[in-house]
C-alpha positions as CSV (number, residue, x, y, z in Angstrom):
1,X,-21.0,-21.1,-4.7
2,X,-20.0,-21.5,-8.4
3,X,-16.2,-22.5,-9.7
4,X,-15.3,-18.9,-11.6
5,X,-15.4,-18.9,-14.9
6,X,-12.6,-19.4,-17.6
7,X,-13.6,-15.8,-19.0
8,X,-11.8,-14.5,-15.8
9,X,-8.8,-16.5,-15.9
10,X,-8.0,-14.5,-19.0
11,X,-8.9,-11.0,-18.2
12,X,-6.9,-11.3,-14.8
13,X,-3.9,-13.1,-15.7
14,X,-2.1,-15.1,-13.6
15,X,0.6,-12.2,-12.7
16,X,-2.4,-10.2,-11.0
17,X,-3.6,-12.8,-8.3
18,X,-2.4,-12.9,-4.9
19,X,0.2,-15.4,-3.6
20,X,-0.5,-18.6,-1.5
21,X,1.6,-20.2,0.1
22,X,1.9,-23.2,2.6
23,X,3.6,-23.0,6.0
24,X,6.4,-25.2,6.5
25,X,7.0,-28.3,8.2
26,X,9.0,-28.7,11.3
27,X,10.4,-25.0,12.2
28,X,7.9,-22.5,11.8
29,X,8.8,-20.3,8.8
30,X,7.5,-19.6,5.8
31,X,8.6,-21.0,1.9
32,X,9.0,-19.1,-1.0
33,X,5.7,-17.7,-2.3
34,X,4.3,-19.5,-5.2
35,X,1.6,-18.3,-8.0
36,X,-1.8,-18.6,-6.8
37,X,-3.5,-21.9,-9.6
38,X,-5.7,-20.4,-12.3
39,X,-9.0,-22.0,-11.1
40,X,-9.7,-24.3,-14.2
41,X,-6.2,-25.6,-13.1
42,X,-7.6,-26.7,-9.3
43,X,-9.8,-30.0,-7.9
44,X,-13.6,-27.8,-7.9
45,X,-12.8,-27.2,-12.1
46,X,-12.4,-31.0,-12.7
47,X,-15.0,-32.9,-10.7
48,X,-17.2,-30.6,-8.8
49,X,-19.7,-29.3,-11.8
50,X,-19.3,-26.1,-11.0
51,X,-20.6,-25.6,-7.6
52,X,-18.1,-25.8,-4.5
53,X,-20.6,-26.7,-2.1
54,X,-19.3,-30.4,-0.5
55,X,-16.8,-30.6,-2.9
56,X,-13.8,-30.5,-0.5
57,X,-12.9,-32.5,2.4
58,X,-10.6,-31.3,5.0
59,X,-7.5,-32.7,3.8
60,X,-8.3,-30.5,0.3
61,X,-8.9,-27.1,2.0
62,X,-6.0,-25.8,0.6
63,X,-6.9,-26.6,-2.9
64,X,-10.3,-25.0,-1.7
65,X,-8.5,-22.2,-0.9
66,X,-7.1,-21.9,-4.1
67,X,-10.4,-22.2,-5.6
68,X,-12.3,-18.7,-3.8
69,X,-8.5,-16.9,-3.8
70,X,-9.2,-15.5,-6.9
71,X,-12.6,-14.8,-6.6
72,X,-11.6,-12.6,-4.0
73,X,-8.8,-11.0,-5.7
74,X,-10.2,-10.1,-8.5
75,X,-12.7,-7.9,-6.4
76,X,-10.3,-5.9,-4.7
77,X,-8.4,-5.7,-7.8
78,X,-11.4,-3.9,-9.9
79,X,-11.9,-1.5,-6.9
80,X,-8.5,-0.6,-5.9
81,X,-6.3,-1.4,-9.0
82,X,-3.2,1.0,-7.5
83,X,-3.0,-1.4,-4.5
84,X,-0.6,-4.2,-3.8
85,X,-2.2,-7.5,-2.7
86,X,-1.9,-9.2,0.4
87,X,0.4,-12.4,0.7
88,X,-1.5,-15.1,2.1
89,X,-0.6,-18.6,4.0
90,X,-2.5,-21.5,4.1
91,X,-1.8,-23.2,7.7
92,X,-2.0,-26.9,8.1
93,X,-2.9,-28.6,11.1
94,X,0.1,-29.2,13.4
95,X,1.8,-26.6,11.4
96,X,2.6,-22.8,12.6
97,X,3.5,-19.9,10.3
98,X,6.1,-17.1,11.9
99,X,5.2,-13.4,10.8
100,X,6.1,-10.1,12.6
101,X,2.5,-10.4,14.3
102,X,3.7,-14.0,15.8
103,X,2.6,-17.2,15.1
104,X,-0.3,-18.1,13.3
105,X,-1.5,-21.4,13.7
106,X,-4.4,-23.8,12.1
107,X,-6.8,-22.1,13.4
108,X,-6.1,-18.8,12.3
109,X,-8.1,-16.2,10.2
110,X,-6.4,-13.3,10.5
111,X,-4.6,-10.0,9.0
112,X,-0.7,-8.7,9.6
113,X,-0.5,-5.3,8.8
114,X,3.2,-5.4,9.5
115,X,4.0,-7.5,6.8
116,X,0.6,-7.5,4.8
117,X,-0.3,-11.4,4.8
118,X,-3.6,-12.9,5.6
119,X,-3.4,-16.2,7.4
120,X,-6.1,-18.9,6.9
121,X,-5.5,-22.1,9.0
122,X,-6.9,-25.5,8.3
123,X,-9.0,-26.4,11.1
124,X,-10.9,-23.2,11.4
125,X,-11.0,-22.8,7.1
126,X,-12.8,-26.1,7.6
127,X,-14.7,-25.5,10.2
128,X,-16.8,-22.2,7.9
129,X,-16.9,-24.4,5.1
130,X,-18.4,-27.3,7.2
131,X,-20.8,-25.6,9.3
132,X,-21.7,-22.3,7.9
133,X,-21.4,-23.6,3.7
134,X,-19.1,-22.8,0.9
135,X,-19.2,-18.9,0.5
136,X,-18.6,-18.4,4.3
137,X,-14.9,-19.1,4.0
138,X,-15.1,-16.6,1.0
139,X,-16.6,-13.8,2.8
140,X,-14.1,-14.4,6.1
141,X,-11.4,-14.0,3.0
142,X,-13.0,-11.0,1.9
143,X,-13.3,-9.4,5.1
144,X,-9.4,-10.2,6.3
145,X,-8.6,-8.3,2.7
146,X,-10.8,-5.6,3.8
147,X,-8.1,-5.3,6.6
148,X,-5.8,-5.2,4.2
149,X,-7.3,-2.2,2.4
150,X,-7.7,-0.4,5.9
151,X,-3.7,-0.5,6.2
152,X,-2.9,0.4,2.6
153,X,-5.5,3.0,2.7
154,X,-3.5,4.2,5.9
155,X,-6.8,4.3,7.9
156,X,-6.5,5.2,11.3
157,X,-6.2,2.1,13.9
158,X,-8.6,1.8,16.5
159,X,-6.9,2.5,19.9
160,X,-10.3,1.9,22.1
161,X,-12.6,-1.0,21.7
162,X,-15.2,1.3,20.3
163,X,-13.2,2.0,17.6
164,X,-12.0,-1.3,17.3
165,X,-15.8,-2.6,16.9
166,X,-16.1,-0.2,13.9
167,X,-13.0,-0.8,12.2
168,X,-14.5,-4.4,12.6
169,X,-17.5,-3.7,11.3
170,X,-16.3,-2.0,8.2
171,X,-14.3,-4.9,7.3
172,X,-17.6,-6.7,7.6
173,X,-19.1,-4.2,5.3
174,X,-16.3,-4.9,2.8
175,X,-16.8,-8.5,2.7
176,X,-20.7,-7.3,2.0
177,X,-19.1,-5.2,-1.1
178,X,-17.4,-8.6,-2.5
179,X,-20.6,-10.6,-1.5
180,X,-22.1,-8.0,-3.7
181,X,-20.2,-8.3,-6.6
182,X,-20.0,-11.8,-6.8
183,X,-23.5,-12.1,-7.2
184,X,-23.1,-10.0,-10.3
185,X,-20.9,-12.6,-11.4
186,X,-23.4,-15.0,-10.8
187,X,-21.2,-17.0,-8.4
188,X,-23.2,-17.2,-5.9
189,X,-26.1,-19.7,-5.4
190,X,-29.0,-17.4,-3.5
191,X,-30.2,-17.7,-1.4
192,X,-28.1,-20.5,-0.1
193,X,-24.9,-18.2,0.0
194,X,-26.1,-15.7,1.5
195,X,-27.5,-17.8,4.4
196,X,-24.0,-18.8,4.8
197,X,-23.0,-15.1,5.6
198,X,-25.9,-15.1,7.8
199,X,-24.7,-18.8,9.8
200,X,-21.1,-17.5,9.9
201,X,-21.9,-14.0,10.9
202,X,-24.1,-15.6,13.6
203,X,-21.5,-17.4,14.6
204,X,-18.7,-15.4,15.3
205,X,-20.8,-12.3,16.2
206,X,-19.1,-11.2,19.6
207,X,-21.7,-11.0,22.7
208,X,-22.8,-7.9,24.0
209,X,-20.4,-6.2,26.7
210,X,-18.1,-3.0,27.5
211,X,-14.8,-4.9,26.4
212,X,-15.7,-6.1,23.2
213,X,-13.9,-5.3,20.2
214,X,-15.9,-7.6,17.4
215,X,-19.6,-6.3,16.6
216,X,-22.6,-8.3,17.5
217,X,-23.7,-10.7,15.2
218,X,-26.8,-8.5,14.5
219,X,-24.0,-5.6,14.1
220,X,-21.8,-7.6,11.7
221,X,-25.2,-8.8,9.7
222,X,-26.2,-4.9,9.4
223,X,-22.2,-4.1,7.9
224,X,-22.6,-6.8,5.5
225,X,-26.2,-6.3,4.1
226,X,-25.1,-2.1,3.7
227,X,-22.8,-3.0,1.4
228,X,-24.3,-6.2,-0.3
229,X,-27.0,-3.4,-1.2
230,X,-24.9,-0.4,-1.8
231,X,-21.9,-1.3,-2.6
232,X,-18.4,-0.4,-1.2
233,X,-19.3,3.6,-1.0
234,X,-21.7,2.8,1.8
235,X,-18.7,1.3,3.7
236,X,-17.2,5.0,4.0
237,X,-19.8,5.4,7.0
238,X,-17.9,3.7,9.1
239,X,-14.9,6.0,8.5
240,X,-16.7,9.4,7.4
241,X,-13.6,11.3,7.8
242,X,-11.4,8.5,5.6
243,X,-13.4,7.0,3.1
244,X,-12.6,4.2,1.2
245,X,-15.3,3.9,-1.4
């Protein structure tokens, strides 16, 4: 995947991109939020030339993080410019963030609605950048903010695990819509980037079975490539009666 350009840096601004922040050491609570870096300002814009892929190591993922942040933002910002962002925590290893949802620790990937924050963990941020490539970490990103636009969209919640399963699979479809315009942006490196959809969608597809709540990886691929092909209005089939296109 490519650093972002300068271009967007200015037509953004800095007041417009989420907030990262770090969970704390020793009793877990979280710090004061802090302005997301501008990306010429982090590691990938100095010594990376201009593509993330094995740029980071796992000590850095929270600079990495700051990299694809606003490549994310700025997304949901063209789309729904009336909505607030999401907060979001970086969680190091050993390290546990304290939300009305619980505790998040480093392996965490995951949306509160109740206080709108997205929490990304070390171990398991790692873990999609290491075995499934650079953009996968992105797209997880994307599809926890398409969580986000569920809630602020007041979208009904999923009270079976049929529901639950599309609810799931629209986030998926979401993350498509980003994958989408990113490539516009020509930040994506294809096909490598898109395999990595395909590696981390295959890997945390859930298996077929009566409880499940997650799609299938086949499922999840099929929610991503509808939207990577038509954009976020094809995401409205998996809430007909609330779109969100």
């Amino acid at each position: 995947m490519k650093m972002l350009i300068l271009a967007l840096i200015l037509s953004l601004g800095l007041a417009g991109c989420s907030t990262l922040d770090r969970a704390s050491t020793g009793a877990p609570t979280l710090p004061a939020a802090t302005a997301t870096p501008a990306p010429a300002q982090t590691v990938a814009g100095s010594r990376c030339g201009g593509s993330l892929e094995g740029c980071f190591a796992y000590a850095e993922m929270d600079d990495y993080l700051d990299t694809i942040t606003p490549m994310v933002a700025s997304f949901f910002e063209s789309q729904y410019p009336k909505l607030s962002q999401p907060r979001i925590v970086f969680v190091p290893r050993g390290r546990a963030a304290a939300g009305v949802c619980g505790y998040s620790n480093s392996q965490a990937y995951e949306y509160c609605g109740g206080n709108q924050t997205i929490y990304i963990g070390q171990d398991l941020l790692w873990t999609f950048y290491k075995q499934a490539g650079d953009a996968a970490p992105a797209i997880g990103l994307a599809h926890e903010w398409g969580h986000h636009v569920q809630f602020a969209l007041d979208l009904p919640l999923p009270r079976t695990a049929a529901q639950s399963v599309a609810f799931e699979n629209q986030a998926d479809c979401i993350s498509g819509a980003w994958a989408r315009y990113a490539k516009a942006q020509s930040w994506l490196e294809d096909p490598d980037d898109l395999q990595d959809a395909g590696a981390l969608l295959q890997g945390i597809g859930s298996a077929e079975g009566p409880g499940r709540d997650h799609g299938t990886a086949a499922e999840r691929r099929k929610a991503f490539d509808l939207s990577l092909k038509g954009g976020i209005k094809a995401c409205d089939a998996y809430s007909p009666t609330a779109p969100i296109g």
